[in-house]
N, C-alpha and C positions, 0 to 999 in steps of 0.2 A: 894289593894296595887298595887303598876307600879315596874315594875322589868325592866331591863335597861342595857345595855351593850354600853359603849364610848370611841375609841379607840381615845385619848386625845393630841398625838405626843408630848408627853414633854409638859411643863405649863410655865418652864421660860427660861431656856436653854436647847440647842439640840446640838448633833456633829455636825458640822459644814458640814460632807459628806452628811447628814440626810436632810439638810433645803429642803424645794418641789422644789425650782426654780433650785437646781442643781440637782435635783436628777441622772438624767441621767450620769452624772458625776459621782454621787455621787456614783450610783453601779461600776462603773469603780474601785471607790477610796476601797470602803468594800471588794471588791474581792481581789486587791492589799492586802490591811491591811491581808486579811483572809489568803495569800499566805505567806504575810512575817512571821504570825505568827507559819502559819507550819511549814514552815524554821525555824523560832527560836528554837521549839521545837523540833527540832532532836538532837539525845543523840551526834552526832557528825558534825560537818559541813564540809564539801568536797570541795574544791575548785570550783567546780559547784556551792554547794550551796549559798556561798559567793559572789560570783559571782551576784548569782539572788537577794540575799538581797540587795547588793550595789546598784546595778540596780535600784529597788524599790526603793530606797531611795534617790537616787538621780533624783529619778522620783519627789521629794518631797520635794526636800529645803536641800537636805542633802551635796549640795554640798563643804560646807566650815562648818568649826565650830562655823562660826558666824551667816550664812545665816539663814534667819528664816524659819521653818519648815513650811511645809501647811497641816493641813490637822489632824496631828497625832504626838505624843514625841515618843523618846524612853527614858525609867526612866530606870534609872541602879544604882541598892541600894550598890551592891557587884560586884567588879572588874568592866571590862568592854568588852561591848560586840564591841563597834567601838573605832576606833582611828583613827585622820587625821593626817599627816607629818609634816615637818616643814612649817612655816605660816597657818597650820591648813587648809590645801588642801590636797589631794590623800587621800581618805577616803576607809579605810577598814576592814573587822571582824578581829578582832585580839582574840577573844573568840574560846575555840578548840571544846565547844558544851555549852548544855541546864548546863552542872552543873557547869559549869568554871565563870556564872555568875549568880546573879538575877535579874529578872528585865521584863519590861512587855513593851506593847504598850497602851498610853496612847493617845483617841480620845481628839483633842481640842474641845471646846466648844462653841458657840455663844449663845448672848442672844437673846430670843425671841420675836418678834414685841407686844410692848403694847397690839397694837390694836386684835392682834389675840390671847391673850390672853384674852381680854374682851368677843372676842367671841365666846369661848372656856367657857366662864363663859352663854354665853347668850342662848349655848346649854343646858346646863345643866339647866339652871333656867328654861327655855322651856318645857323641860324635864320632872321638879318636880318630878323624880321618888321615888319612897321611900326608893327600893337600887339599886346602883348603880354600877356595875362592870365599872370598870377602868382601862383602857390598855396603856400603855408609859408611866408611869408617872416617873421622877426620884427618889423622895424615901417618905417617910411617912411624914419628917419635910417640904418637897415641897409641898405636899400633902395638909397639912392641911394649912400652910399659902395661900395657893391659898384658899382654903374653907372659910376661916375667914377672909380674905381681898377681893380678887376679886371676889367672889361666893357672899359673904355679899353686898358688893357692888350692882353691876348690879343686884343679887337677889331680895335685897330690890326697886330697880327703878321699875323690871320688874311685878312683885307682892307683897303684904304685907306677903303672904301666903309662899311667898318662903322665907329660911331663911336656914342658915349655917346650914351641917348637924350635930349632935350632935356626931354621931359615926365614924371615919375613923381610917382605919387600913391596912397595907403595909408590905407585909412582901420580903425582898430584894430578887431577884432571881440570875439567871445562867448567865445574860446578862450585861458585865461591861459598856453598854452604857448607863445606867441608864433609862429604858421601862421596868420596873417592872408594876403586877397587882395589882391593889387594889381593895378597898372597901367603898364608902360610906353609910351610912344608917341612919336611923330614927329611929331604936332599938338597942338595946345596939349585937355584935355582943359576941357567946358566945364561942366554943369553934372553934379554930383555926387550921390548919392543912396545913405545905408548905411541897412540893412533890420536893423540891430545887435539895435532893442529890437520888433521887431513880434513880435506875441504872437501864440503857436500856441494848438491848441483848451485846452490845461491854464491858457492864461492865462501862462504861462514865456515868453519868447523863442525862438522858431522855430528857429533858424540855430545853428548848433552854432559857425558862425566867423560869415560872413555872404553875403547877398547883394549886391554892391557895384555901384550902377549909373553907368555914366559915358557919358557925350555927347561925341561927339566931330564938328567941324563938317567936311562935304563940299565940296570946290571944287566951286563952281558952284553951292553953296547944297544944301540937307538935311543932315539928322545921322543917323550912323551911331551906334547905342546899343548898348554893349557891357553887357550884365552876366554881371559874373566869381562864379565860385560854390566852394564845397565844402562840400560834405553832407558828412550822418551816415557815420562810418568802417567798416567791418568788423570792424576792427583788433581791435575788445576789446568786451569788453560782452556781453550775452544777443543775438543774434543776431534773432528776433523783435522784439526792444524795439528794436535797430540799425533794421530794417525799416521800422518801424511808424513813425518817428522819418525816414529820411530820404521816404518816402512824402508827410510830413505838412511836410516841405521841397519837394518838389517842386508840392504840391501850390498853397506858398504863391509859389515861382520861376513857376509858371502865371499865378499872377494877377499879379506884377511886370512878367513878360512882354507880358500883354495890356494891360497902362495902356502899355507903352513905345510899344506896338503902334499906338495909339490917337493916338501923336505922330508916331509914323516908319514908314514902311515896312521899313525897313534896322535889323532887332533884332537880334546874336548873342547867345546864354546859352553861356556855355563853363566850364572849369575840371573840377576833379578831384567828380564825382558819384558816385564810390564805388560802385557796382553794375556789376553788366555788363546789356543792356539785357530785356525782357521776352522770351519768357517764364521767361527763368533766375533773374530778380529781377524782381517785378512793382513795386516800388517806384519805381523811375519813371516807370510808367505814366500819371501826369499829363503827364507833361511830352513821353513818346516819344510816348505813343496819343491823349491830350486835345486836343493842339494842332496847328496844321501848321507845327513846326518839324520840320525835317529835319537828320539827322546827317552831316556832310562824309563818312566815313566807309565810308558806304552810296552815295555820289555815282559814277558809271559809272567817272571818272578815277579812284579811288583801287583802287593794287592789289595794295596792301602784306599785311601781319600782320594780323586780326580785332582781338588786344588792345591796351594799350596799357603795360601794367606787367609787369615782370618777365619773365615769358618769354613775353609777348605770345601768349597764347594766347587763343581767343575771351572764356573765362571771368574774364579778366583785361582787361575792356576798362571803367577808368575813370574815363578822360579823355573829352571831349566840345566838340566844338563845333554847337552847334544854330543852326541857319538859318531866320530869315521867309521867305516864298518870295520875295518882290522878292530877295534875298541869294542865295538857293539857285540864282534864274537866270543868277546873275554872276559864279558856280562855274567857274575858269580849271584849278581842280587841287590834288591835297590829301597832303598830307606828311607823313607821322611821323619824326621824328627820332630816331631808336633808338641810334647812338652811343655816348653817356652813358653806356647800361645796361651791368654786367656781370653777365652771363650768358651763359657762352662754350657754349654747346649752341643756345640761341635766337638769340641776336647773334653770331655769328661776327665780324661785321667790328664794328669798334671805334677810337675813336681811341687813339691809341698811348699815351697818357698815362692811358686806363682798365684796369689793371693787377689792380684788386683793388671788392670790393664798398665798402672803406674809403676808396677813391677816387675813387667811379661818383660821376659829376654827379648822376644821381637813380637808381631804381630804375622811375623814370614814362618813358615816353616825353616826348619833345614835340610836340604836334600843330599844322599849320598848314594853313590854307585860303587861296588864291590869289583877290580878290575882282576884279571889274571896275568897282572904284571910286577914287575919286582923295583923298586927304584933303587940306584945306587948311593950309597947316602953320604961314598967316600969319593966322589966323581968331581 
């Protein structure tokens, strides 16, 4: 069986901070949103802090109450949190904290280029893994419409053998920008388990998306346990607090690990883990140095790229599939799928339909490991 891990950047719409060609912006825009939202969340707001919301906001389209917003809403179900003057100009908190109203920030959304959707499908058909961990996706009914439309599609052009998977499952996480993980497979998956509300040392929720674990049954009896992951991002943020924050995931993916451990001998932890490995990020040193899972990557057969993003360079390594040792020994061979990407200096070769970064299936590689195992597909 191919075990597989594809960070998928959304399938049909993305925030619009998110799209690749603004990105650089687009950290600008997340750090903004991150900031106003700490502000919103103070039990009182101070005339400083007012201050800095408006600011934000009228960084943003906020300047009138007709002008159109860039970027992000604010939804206000109860009371409210702004109000502008007469002709709806001079914009300001009129909310005295977090309980005088309800109400959230809500990312706009754009639709996602066809074409990089198809090739987002032409990954995966490449691929034919037989499960599949799945990173960004927005939620289980996207999910599967992309699987039985555009996976069927391109699937069936690309081989007769590839063919829509018969099993996907999603279960919603921490992250309201819809980059939830999933699952696709070729056996029925059996029992399920989200790590959505397990609480880190602050007492918060650990998992910035989640850890999602799933069981999946072996012909000839045993289960193979998959859990699909994505840590704390680089992306945006103070860089230490990123750190300290996916450390404190990895740390808690060790102990999920070891109760799976403790069922099966046959564990993968895979998905998009955000760092590249110690000593260049010591943050997941739980999970590289703590445990004896092992990285496909490092496996004698593979003898590709070091990274896994962008221009696959070692620093850029991360995507992961980690292996129990019963798994590690059943190591047939291991794959990146580099494709997708564009970046015509790193990737030279390409499929002919990635033309532009506006079209790249992802900007991730995708990773797969070859296992010496059989899944049962009637189980």
């Amino acid at each position: 069986m191919r075990l597989a891990t594809f960070n998928l950047e959304n399938l049909f719409t993305r925030p619009e901070a998110m799209i690749k060609e603004g990105w650089s912006e687009g950290r600008a825009v997340l750090n903004d949103i991150q900031r106003l939202q700490e502000l919103i969340a103070l039990d009182s707001y101070s005339e400083a802090d007012r201050a800095a919301m408006v600011e934000i906001l009228l960084h943003y389209g906020y300047e009138t109450r007709a002008t159109r917003r860039r970027y992000f809403d604010i939804v206000e179900t109860r009371e409210k949190l702004l109000s502008w003057g007469q002709g709806g100009k001079d914009l300001k908190v009129v909310a005295a904290g977090r309980e005088a109203w309800d109400g959230w920030v809500s990312l706009r959304r754009t639709r996602i280029e066809a074409a990089a959707i198809d090739n987002t499908a032409r990954v995966i058909a490449a691929l034919d893994a037989d499960v599949l961990c799945t990173v960004e996706v927005e939620d289980r009914p996207t999910l599967c419409r992309f699987n039985e439309t555009v996976l069927a599609r391109i699937g069936a052009a690309a081989s007769p053998a590839v063919a829509p998977y018969p099993h996907v499952m999603l279960i919603d996480g921490n992250d309201d920008r819809g980059i939830d993980v999933g699952i696709m497979a070729r056996a029925p998956v059996g029992l399920m388990r989200s790590n959505v509300d397990l609480p880190g040392p602050s007492g918060w929720p650990v998992f910035s998306r989640d850890c999602a674990e799933f069981a999946l049954p072996l012909a000839g009896g045993g289960t193979l346990w998959v859990l699909c992951n994505h840590l704390k991002s680089q992306g945006y943020g103070n860089k230490a607090e990123n750190d300290r924050k996916r450390a404190e995931q990895a740390r808690a993916v060790k102990a999920i690990y070891q109760r799976a451990r403790a069922m099966s001998d046959f564990v993968a932890v895979l998905g998009d883990l955000n760092a590249p490995p110690p000593p260049a990020n010591p943050s997941l040193a739980p999970l590289l140095e703590e445990t004896d899972l092992r990285e496909v990557m490092s496996h004698p057969s593979y003898a590709g790229p070091p990274g896994t993003y962008d221009t696959l360079r070692a620093g850029n390594k991360l995507d992961y599939i980690l292996l129990s040792p019963a798994l590690w020994e059943r190591v047939g061979g291991v794959h990146l799928e580099t494709r997708g990407i564009y970046a015509p200096r790193a990737v030279p070769v390409r499929f002919a339909e990635v033309t532009s970064d506006l079209v790249a299936a992802s900007d991730h590689a995708a990773l797969a490991v070859d296992l010496d195992l059989v899944l049962d597909p009637a189980a």
